[in-house]
N, C-alpha and C positions, 0 to 999 in steps of 0.2 A: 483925393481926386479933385481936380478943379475942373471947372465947369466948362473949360476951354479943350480940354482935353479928349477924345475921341476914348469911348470906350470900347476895353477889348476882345474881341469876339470867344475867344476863351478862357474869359474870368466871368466866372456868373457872378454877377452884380448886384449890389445891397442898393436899395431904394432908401435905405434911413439906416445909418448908424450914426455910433458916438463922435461928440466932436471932439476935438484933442486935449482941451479942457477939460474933460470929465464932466461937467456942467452945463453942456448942453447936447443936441441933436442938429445932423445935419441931414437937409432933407432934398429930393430932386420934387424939384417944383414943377407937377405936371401941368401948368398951366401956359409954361412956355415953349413946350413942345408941341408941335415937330420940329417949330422953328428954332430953336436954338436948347442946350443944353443949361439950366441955370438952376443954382442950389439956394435953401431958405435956410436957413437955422435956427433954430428954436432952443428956447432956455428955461421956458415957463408953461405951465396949462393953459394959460392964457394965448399965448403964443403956438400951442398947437391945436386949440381950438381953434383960432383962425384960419389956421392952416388946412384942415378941414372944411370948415365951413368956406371959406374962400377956393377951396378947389386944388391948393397944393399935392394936398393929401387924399385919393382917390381909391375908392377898392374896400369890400369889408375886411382883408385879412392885411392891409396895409395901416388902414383907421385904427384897427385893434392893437397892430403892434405899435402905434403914436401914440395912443390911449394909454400905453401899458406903461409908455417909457414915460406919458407924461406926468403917470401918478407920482413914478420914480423921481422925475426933477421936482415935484409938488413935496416930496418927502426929505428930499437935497434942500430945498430953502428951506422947510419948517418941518421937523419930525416930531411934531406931537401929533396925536391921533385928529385930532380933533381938528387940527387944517388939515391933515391926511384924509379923510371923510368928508369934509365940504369938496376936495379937488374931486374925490371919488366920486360924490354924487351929481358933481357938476358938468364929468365927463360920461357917465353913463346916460344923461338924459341924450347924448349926441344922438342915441339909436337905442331905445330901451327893447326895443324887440330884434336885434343884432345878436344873434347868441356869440357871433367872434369877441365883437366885443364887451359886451358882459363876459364871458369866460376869461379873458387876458384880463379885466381889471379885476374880478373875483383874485385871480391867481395874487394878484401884485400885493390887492390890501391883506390876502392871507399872510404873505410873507412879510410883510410889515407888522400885523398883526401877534405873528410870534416874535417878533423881535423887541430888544434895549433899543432903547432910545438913538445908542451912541452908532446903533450900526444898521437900523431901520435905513437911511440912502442907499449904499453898500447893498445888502440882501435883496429890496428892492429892485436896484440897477441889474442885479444878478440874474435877476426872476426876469425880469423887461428882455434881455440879454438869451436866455434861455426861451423864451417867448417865439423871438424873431430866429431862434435858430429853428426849431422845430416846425414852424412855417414853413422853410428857407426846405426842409429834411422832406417834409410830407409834400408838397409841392412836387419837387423833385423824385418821390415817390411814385406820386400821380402820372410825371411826366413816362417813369420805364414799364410801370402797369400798360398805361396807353401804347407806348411803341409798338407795339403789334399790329394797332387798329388802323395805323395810317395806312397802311393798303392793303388790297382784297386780298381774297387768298390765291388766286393765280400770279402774286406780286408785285398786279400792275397797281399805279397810281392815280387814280382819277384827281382834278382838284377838287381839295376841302374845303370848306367855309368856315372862318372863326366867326363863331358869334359871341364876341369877347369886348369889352370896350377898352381894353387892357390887358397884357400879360402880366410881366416879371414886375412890371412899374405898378399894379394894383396888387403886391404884393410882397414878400423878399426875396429877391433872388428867381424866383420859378414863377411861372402864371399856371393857374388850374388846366385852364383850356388851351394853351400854346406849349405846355411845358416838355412833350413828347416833340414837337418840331425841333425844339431848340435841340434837346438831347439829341436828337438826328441828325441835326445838323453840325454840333460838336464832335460825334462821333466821326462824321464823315471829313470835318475837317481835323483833327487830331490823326486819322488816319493820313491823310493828305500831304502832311507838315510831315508827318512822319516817314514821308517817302515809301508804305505801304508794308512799315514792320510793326505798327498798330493796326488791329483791323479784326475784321471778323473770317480767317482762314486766308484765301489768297484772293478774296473776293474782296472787293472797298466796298466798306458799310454803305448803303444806299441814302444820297441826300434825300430830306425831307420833300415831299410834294409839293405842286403850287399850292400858295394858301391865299385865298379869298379873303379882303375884308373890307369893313364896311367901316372902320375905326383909324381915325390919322396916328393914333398914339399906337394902336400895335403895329400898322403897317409901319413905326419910324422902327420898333424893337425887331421889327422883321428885317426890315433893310438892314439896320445896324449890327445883326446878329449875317446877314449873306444868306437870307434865306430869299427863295423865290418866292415873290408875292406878285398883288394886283389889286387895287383898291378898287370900291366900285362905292357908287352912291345906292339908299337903302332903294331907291325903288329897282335900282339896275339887277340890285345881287336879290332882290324876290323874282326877279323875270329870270333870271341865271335858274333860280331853283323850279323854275317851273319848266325850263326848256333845256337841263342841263349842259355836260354831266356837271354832276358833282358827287362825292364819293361819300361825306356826310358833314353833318353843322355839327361842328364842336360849341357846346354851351356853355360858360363862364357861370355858374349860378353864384347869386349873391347868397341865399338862406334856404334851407328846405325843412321839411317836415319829416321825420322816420316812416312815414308812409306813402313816400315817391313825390309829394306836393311840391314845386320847387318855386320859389320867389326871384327875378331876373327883368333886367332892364327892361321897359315897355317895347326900345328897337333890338334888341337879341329876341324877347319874347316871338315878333312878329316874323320872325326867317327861323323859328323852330315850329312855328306854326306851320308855315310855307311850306317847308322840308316834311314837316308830318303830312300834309295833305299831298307833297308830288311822290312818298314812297320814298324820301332820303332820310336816312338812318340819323337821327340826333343824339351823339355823345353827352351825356352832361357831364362835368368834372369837378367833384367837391373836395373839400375837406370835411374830417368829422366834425369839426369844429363848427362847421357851416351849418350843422342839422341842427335844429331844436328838440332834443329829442323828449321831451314836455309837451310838445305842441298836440293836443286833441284833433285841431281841424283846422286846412289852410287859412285861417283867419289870423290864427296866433304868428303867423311868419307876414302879415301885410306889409305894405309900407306905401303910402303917398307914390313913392318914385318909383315901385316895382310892380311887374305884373306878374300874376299867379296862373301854371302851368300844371296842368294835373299829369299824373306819372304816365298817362299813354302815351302822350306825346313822344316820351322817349324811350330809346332804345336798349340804352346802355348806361349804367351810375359808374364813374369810375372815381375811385377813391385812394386815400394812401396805402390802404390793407385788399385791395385789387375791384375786380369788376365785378358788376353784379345787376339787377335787375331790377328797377325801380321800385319796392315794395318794401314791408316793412319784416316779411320772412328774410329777403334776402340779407336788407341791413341788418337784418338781427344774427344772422350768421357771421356777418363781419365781423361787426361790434358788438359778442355776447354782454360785455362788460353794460352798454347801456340802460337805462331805464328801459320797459317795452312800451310803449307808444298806450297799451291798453289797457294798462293796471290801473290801479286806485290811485296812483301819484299823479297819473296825466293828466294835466291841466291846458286853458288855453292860452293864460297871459306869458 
């Protein structure tokens, strides 16, 4: 894809894959949007440190999968363990309290770790690869759970407010909290294109609702995608939630706790706030991946740039294995597989 190119409303779109070399990454550089469309590439951990730390690279499940592939190109120049471990530790300090990311680089150096020498890249790359699909799967998961939530149950529309600072671009392919717009939107237009022999009976699937936002970068994936938006500035869209309507604040969370605690931007925090004190329903939309599920007390999920939300605030968890109720019975229904928040393992770091 060159950067000049208009992307198209029904290709869901990779924010980072391979370059055609094999030996490197190419990345969309969110630091040029809305204004223009423009790609970084990356060949080294070095190189996608930057990328990160400079802004390119936005999003915990976007950082994790640059993290993953970057260990991969750190294994591509030198496969012995031993620089395979200095890139490992170098990258993990980016976020040591990020379970996305620690989990993706866990993944990477296990499969490096069973491998020869000769095919540590390779296996590696494959894991990186695997990584960003699974993203790309649960995301998109999240997004057909959601579809039901966009409107009430008399099947009217109020508008919704993303509290997102990013969709598909803090991510691969799907955004947590946008990823049911899009699918509604896809829907509606596949139907469309299709002169009304795709569809749901003899009815056209219903376009997605207005969606509020407060972020230049989803309002661009909104535009770009033909959904109907309206951008507003943070103090316009908390006077919105106080004098609606609005139908509810979809939450982007960055980390959470197995016991509803969620970690999220300090301006998403502040219109889930809002939303909870005017009586508007707050979606939060995770992955598993997102949860720490070690964490004892919202301590272990902080972070400098996040603010911490305790589980009343919201309404609804919606995840890749469906919806559920901010607690740590409900999560533990979802995901029996995981540790439970209250045994002897749970710790805080």
């Amino acid at each position: 894809m060159s950067a000049d190119q208009q992307l198209s409303s029904l290709t869901r779109h990779r924010s980072i894959w391979r370059g055609e070399d094999d030996r490197s990454l190419v990345l969309i550089d969110q630091r040029a949007l809305p204004q223009r469309l423009a790609l970084r590439t990356a060949a080294s951990v070095a190189d996608i440190l930057a990328a990160i730390r400079e802004g390119s690279v936005q999003g915990p499940a976007r950082r994790a999968v640059a993290a993953a592939y970057g260990l991969a190109l750190a294994a591509r120049r030198d496969p012995d363990m031993a620089a395979v471990m200095a890139a490992f530790y170098t990258l993990a300090v980016l976020d040591h309290r990020c379970p996305l990311l620690r989990g993706a680089l866990d993944r990477v150096r296990d499969a490096l770790d069973i491998s020869p020498p000769s095919e540590r890249a390779d296996n590696a790359m494959a894991e990186a690869d695997a990584i960003a699909q699974e993203d790309q799967e649960n995301h998109l998961s999240i997004g057909r759970h959601a579809l039901p939530l966009l409107r009430d149950g008399d099947g009217t529309a109020a508008p919704l407010m993303l509290a997102a600072p990013a969709g598909w671009l803090s991510a691969i392919g799907w955004g947590a909290a946008t990823a049911a717009l899009f699918l509604a939107q896809e829907q509606y237009d596949l139907w469309r294109i299709s002169g009304g022999r795709i569809g749901q009976g003899t009815e056209p699937p219903a376009p997605p609702p207005l969606a509020l936002t407060t972020s230049p970068l989803t309002g661009w994936e909104l535009a770009e995608a033909g959904i109907a938006h309206q951008e507003l500035d943070q103090a316009t869209a908390l006077a919105r939630l106080a004098a609606g309507p609005v139908s509810a604040v979809w939450l982007a969370v960055e980390r959470a706790t197995p016991a509803g605690d969620l970690a999220v931007r300090p301006d998403q925090a502040a219109l889930a706030q809002a939303a909870h004190a005017a009586g508007v329903p707050v979606i939060a939309c995770l992955t598993a991946g997102a949860i720490h599920w070690r964490a004892a007390r919202p301590s272990a999920i902080a972070a400098p740039d996040l603010a911490l939300l305790p589980p009343d605030i919201v309404s609804r968890l919606v995840t890749e294995r469906g919806i559920c109720r901010p607690d740590a019975a409900a999560l533990a229904d979802l995901f029996p597989e995981q540790l439970s928040p209250f045994d002897g393992a749970a710790n805080e770091a």
